[in-house]
C-alpha positions in Angstrom: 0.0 0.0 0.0 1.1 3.7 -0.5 0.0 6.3 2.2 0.7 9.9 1.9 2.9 11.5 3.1 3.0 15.3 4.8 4.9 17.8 2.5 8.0 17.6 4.6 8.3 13.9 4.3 8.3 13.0 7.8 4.7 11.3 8.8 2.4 9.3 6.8 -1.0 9.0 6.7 -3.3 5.8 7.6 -7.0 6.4 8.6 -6.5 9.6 9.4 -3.8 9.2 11.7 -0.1 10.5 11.3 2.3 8.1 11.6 6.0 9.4 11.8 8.4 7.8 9.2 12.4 7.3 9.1 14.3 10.3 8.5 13.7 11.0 5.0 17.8 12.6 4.9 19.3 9.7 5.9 21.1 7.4 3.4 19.5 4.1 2.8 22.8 2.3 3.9 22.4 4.1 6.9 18.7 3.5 7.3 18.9 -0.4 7.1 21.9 -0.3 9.6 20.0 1.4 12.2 16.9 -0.6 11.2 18.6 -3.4 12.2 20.2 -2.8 15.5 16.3 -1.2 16.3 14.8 -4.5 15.5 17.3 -6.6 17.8 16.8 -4.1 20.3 13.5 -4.9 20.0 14.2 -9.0 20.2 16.1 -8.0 23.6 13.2 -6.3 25.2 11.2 -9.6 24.1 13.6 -12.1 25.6 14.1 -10.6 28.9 10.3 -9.9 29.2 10.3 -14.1 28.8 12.9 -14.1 31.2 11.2 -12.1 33.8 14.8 -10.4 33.6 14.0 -6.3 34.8 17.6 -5.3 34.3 18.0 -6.6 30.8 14.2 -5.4 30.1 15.1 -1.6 30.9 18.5 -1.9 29.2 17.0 -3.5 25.9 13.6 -0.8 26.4 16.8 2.1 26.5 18.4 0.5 23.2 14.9 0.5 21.6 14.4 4.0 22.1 17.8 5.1 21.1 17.8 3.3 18.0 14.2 5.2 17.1 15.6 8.1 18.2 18.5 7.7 16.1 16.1 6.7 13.2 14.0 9.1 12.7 16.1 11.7 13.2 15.4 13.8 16.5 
């Protein structure tokens, strides 16, 4: 599917609701790379949430929201 997209490049649109993309300046080397380290953050916060593991859970939650943060471009 293909969703608008705000003049600036930054959100999309789905049912009316902006959604905020990946920073539309960074190269798509660059984009996969931090992609990647966001979705195994992501696997992290999942396996010590199976664990019942609190200090892995906020240390994978804190590598989650750096690698968004890194991603979109804030």
């Amino acid at each position: 599917m293909d969703y608008p997209t705000t003049p600036d490049g930054r959100y999309f649109v789905v049912k009316g609701r902006l959604w905020r993309c990946t920073n539309p300046a960074l190269e798509e080397s660059t984009r996969q790379a931090l992609v990647k380290q966001l979705m195994a953050a992501r696997r992290a916060v999942k396996t010590a949430q199976q664990q019942d593991n609190e200090i892995a859970l906020k240390a994978a939650r804190e590598r989650v929201h750096q690698g968004f943060v890194a991603q979109i471009g804030l």
